[in-house]
KOLTOR-191421 format. One record per residue (C-alpha): residue in one letter; x, y, z. Coordinates in steps of 0.25 Angstrom, whole numbers. Layout:
N
REC  nudren      x      y      z
REC       A      X      Y      Z
...
//
This chain:
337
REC  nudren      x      y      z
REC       X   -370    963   -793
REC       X   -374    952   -801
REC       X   -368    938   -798
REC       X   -372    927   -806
REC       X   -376    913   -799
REC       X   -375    899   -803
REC       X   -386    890   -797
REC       X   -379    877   -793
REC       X   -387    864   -792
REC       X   -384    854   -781
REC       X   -387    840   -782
REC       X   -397    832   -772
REC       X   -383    827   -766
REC       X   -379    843   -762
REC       X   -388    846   -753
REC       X   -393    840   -739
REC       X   -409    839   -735
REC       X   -407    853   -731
REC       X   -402    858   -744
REC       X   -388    862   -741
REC       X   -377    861   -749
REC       X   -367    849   -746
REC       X   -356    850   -757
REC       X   -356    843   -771
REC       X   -354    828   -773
REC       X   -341    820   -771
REC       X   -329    826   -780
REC       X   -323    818   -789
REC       X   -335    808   -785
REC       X   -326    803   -772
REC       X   -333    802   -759
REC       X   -324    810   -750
REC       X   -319    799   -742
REC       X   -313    792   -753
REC       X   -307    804   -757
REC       X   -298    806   -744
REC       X   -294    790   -746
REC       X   -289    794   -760
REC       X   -282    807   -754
REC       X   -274    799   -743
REC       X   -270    788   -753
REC       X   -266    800   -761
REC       X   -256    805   -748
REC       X   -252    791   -743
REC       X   -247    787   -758
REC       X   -238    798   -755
REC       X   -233    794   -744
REC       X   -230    780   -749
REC       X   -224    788   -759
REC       X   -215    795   -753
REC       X   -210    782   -744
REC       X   -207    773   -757
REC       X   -200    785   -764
REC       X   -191    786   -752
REC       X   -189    770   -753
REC       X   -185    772   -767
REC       X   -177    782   -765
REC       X   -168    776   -754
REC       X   -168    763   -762
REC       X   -161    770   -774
REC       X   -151    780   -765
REC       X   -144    769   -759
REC       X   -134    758   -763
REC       X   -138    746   -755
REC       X   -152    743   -754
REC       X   -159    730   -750
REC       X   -163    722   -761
REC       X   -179    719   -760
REC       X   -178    705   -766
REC       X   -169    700   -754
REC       X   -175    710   -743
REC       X   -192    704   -746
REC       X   -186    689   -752
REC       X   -192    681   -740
REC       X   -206    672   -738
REC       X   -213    667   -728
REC       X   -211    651   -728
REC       X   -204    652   -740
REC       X   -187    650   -739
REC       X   -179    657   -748
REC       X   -178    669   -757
REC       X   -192    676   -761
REC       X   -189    690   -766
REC       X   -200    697   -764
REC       X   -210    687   -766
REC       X   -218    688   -752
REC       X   -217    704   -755
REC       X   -224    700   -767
REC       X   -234    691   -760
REC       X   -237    705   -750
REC       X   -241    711   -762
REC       X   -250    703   -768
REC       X   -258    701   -755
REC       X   -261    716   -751
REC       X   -263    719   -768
REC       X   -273    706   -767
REC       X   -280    713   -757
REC       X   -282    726   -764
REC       X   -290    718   -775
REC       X   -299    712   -764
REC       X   -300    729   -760
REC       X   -305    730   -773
REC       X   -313    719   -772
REC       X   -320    725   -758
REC       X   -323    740   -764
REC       X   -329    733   -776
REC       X   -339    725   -768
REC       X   -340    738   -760
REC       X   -345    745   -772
REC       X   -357    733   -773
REC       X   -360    736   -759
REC       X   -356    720   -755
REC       X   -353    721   -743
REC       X   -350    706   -742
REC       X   -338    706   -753
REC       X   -333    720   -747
REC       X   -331    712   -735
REC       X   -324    700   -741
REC       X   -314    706   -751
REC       X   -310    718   -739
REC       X   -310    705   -729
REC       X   -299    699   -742
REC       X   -293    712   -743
REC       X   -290    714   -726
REC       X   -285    699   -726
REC       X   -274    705   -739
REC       X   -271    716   -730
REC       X   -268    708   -718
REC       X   -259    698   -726
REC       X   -250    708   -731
REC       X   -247    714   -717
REC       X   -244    700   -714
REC       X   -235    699   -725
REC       X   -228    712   -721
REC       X   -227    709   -706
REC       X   -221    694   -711
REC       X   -210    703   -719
REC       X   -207    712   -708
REC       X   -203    703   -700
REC       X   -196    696   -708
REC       X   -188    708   -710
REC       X   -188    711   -698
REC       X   -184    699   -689
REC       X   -179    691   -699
REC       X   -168    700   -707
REC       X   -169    711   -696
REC       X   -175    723   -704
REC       X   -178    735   -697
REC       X   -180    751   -699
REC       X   -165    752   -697
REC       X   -159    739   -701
REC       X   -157    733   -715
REC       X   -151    721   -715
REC       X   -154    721   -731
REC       X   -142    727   -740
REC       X   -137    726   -755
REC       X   -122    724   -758
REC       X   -117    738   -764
REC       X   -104    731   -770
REC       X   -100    717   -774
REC       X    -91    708   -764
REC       X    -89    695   -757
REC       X    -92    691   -743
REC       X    -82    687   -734
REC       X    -79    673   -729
REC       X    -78    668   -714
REC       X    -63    672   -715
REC       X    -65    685   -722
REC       X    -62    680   -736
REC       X    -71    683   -749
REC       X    -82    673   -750
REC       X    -90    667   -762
REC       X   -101    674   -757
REC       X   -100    689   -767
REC       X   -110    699   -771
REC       X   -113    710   -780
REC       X   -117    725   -778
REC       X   -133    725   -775
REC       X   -134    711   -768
REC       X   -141    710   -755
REC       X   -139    705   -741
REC       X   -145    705   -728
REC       X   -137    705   -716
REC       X   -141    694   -706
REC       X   -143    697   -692
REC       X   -138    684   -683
REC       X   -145    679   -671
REC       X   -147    686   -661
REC       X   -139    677   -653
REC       X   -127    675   -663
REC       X   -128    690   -662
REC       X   -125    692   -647
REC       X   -115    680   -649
REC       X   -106    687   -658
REC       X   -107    702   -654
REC       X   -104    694   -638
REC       X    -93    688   -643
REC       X    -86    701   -649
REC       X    -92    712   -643
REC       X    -79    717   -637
REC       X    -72    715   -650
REC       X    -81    721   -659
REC       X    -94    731   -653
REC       X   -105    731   -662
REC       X    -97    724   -673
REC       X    -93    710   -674
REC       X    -88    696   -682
REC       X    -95    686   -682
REC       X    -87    674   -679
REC       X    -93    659   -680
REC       X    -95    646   -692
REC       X    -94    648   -705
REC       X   -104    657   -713
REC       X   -117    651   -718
REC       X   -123    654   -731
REC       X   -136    657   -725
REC       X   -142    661   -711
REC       X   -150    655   -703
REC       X   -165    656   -707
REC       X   -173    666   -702
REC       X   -186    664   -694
REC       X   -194    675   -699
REC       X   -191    673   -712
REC       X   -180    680   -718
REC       X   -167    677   -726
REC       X   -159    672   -714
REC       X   -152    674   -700
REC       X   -138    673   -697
REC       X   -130    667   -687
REC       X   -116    669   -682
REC       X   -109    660   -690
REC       X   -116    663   -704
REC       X   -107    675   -710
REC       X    -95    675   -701
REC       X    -87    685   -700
REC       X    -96    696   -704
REC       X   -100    708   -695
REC       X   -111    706   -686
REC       X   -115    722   -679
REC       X   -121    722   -666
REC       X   -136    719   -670
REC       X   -133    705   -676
REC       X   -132    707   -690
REC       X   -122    701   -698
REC       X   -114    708   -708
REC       X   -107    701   -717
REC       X    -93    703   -722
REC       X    -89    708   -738
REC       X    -79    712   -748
REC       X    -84    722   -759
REC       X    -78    719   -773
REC       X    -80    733   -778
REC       X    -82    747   -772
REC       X    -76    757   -763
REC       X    -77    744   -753
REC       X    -68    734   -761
REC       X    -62    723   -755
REC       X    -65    727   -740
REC       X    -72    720   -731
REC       X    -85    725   -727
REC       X    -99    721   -722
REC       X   -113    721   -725
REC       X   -119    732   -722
REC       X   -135    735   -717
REC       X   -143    741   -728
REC       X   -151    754   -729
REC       X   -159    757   -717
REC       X   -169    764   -727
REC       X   -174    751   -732
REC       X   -178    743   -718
REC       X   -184    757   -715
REC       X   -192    760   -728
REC       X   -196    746   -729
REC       X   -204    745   -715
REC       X   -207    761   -717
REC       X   -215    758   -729
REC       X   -220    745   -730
REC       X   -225    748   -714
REC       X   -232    761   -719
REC       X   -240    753   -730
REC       X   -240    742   -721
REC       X   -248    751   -712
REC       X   -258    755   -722
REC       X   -261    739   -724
REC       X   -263    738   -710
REC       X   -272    751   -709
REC       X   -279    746   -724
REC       X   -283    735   -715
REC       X   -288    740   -706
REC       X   -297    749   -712
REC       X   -301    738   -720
REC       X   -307    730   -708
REC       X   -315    744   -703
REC       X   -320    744   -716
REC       X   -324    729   -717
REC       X   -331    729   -705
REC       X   -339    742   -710
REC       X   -341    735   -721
REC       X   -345    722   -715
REC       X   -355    731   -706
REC       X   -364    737   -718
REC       X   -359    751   -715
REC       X   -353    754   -729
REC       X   -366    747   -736
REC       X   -375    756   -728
REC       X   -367    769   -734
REC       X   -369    765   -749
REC       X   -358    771   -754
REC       X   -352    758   -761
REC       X   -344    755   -750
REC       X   -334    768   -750
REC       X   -326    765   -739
REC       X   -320    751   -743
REC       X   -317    758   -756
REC       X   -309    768   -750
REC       X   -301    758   -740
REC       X   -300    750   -753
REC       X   -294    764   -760
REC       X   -283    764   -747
REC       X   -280    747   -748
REC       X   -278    749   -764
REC       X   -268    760   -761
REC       X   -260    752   -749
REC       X   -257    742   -760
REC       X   -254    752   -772
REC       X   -244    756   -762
REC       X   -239    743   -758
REC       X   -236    740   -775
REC       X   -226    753   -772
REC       X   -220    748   -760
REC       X   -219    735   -767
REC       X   -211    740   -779
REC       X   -202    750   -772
REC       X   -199    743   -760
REC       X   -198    729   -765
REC       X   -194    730   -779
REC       X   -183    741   -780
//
């Protein structure tokens, strides 16, 4: 039987010194190694994914939701109102520090090993300052307005109303369906004070008896809006943790012209919120650390004695580049909608 043949050349790059076969060149003109970087940015993207359309929808199936611009509205040294601004300022620094990425695999390309080292040096120190930034609003949220994974002390309004006086007559003080609030948590010893005092009248639930109400709290150390103290919202509802709930009227709704209190917000939010900016947190921190191994390889003339155009610091810079990408969506879902 005759078959026919077809003679296949091989190029000087196919074969070994012994003249066996070792495969063709790089598909797709990839080295394999930058091919798996692509492929688990492919995966994580996913994940990310998955996490921000999760967000979104829990955002949009509930009625009351934290407002971002009152939640993120606080800056270090700075008094006052700052919706979103050092957000924005967390931003800017870790995209800054994907231009000096850029920079880094460019001079990697001329085999500079100096300016590698410089603009990776700029990009760690870009890395380094948004963790910072994020630690500084962790606690902020944290110790100062007493955020956590089951406790959000953020909420929106779902009807208009009034507050309630000291005597439990309407105030001045109204709002509209959709306003915010945050529920202040009172010293820790204002708090044993008062649950002391009425303990055996009213369990985990109690009225907060004291001066008259203040139109602000006491400022808050760590930065955020404020604390409160016994006497700042009399007569509202202070549970067994310390935090005060203050008193209401709806003007419309099934809830009409009773008296009712504020009420904690979603627990979705306090738990998406560390969930997701942890988890890209966490790929900063790893993106840095990284970067050091590589700087230090790079600073010891290993990549230079390889010839391939400095391959690795491109494919760390293909992982920092994505890190921010991700942080653009965090960004708009998170603190925009």
């Amino acid at each position: 039987m005759n078959t026919d043949t077809t003679d296949i050349k091989h190029t000087d790059h196919d074969t070994t010194a012994n003249g066996s076969w070792e495969g063709a060149a790089f598909p797709f003109k990839v080295g394999y190694g930058k091919l798996m970087i692509w492929y688990f940015l492919l995966s994580d993207a996913f994940t990310f994914a998955g996490f921000l359309i999760a967000y979104g929808t829990l955002r949009f199936s509930m009625p009351s939701w934290p407002v971002p611009d009152y939640v993120f509205s606080t800056f270090p040294f700075l008094e006052g109102h700052h919706p979103l601004l050092f957000v924005t300022f967390m931003t800017f620094v870790l995209l800054f520090s994907s231009f000096t990425m850029i920079r880094a695999v460019q001079e990697g390309h001329r085999e500079n090993r100096r300016g590698v080292a410089i603009w990776m040096g700029l990009t760690i120190i870009g890395g380094l300052g948004f963790l910072g930034c994020q630690a500084w609003e962790w606690t902020t949220l944290i110790g100062g307005e007493h955020m956590s994974l089951t406790t959000n002390p953020f909420g929106t309004h779902t009807e208009s109303g009034v507050y309630l006086n000291t005597d439990g007559t309407p105030s001045e003080e109204t709002f509209h369906a959709g306003s915010t609030y945050l529920i202040h948590r009172m010293h820790l010893a204002d708090a044993h004070e008062v649950a002391d005092a009425h303990e055996s009248d009213h369990g985990a639930s109690h009225e907060v008896a004291g001066a008259e109400a203040h139109d602000a709290g006491h400022e808050d150390a760590h930065g955020g809006h404020s604390y409160a103290g016994a006497g700042d919202y009399p007569d509202a509802i202070v549970d067994e943790r310390g935090y005060i709930h203050r008193k209401f009227i709806p003007s419309e709704g099934e809830n009409a012209g009773k008296t009712i209190h504020e009420a904690f917000g979603p627990k979705a939010f306090g738990a998406l919120f560390f969930f997701i900016t942890g988890f890209h947190g966490f790929h900063v921190f790893s993106g840095v650390a990284f970067l050091l191994i590589i700087l230090i390889n790079v600073l010891s003339g290993l990549y230079v004695a390889r010839k391939n155009g400095n391959e690795m610091v491109e494919k760390i810079g293909l992982y920092w580049h994505f890190v921010d990408l991700v942080w653009v969506f965090v960004f708009l879902v998170f603190y925009l909608l």
